[in-house]
C-alpha positions as CSV (number, residue, x, y, z in Angstrom):
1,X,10.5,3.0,6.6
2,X,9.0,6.2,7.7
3,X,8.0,6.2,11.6
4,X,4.5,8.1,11.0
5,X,3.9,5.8,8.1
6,X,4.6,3.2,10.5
7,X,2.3,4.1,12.9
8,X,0.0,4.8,11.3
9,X,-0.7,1.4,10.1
10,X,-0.2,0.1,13.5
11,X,-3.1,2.3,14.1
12,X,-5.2,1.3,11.3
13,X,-4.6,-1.9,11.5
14,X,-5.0,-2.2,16.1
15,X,-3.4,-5.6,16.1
16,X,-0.4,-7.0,18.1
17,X,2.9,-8.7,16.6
18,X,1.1,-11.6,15.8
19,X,-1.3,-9.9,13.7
20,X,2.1,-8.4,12.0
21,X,3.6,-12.1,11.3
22,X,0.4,-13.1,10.2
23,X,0.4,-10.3,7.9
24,X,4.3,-11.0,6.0
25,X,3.1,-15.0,6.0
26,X,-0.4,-14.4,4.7
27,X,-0.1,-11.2,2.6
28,X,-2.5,-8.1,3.1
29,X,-5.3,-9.6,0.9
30,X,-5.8,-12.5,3.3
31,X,-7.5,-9.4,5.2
32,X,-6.7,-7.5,8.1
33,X,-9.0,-5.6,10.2
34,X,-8.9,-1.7,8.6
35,X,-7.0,-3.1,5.6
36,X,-9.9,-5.0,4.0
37,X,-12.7,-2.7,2.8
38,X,-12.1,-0.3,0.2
39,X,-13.5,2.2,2.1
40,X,-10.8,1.7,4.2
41,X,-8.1,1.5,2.2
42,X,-9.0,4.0,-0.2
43,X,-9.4,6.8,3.4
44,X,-5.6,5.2,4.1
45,X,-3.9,5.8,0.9
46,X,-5.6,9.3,1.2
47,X,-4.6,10.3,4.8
48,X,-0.7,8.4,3.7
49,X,0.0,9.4,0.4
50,X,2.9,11.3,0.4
51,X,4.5,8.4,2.7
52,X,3.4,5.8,0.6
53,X,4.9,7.2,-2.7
54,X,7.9,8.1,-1.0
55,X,8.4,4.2,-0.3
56,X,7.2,3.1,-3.6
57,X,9.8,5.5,-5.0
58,X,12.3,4.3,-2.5
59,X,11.8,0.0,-3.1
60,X,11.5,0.4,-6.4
61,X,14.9,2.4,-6.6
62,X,16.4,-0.3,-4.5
63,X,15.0,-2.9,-6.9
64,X,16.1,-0.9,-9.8
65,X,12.5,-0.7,-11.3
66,X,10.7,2.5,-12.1
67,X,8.4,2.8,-9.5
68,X,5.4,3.4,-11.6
69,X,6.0,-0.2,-13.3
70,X,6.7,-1.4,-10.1
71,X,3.1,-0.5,-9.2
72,X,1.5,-1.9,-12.1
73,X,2.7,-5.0,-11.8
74,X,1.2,-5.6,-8.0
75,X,-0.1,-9.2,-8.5
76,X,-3.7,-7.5,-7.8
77,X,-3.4,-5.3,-10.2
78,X,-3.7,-5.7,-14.1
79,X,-1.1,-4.1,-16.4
80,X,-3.8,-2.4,-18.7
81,X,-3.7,1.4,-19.8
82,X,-7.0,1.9,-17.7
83,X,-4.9,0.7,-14.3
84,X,-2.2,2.8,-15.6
85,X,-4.2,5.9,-15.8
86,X,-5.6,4.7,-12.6
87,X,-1.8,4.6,-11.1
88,X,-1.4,7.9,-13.0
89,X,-4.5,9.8,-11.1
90,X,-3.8,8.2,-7.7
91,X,0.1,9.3,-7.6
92,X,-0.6,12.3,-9.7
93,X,-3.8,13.3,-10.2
94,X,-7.1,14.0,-8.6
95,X,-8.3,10.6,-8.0
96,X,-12.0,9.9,-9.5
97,X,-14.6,8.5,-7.2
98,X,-14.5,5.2,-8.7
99,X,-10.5,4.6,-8.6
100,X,-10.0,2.5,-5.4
101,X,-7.9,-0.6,-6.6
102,X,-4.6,1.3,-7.1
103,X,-5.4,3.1,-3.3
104,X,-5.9,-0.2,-2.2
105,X,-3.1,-2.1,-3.4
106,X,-0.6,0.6,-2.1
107,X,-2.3,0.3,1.2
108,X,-1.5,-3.3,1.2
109,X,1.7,-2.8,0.4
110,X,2.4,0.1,3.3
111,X,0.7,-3.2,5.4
112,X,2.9,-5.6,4.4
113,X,6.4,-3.1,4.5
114,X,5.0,-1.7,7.8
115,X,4.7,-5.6,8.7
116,X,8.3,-6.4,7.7
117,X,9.9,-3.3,9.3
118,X,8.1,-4.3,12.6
119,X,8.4,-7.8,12.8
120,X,12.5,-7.8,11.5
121,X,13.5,-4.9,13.6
């Protein structure tokens, strides 16, 4: 995982190892502080995206998906063409005021990656 990536949700997130383990047991939708309103999320997948994509691409390539699937089928997403433009816009795009739950979900998942880097290294 990418160190600035890394630490950046460390910052985002101002919780101790604990709040990490809590994180890979629970899953980032149990909520974390910083990781739970959308205007949070939304500000983190902004001020991130370039890292995040880059590990989307990357665990999806290690999975052997293609990493825009991969996105779309994030258990809080839905697999309909309107979350697939959405996915299309946030990776690709200029993302509309309205699109937050693609931001979001890859902001939980930099959470919960960030969360297994930390915790298993």
């Amino acid at each position: 995982m990418d160190k600035k990536l890394r630490d950046s949700v460390k910052r985002q997130l101002n919780g101790d190892r604990s709040t990490f383990e809590d994180v890979l047991h629970s899953g980032a939708d149990a909520g974390f502080s910083g990781f739970t309103y959308y205007s949070d999320t939304v500000e983190f997948f902004k001020k991130n995206r370039a890292a995040i994509i880059a590990l989307v691409k990357e665990t999806a390539q290690e999975l052997g998906e293609d990493y825009i699937l991969f996105i779309a089928n994030f258990k809080c997403l839905t697999n309909d063409a309107e979350t697939q433009d959405e996915i299309g816009r946030a990776l690709y795009g200029r993302m509309r005021k309205e699109d937050h739950l693609v931001a979001n979900a890859l902001s939980w998942f930099a959470l919960e990656e960030a969360a297994r880097d930390i915790i298993e290294s």
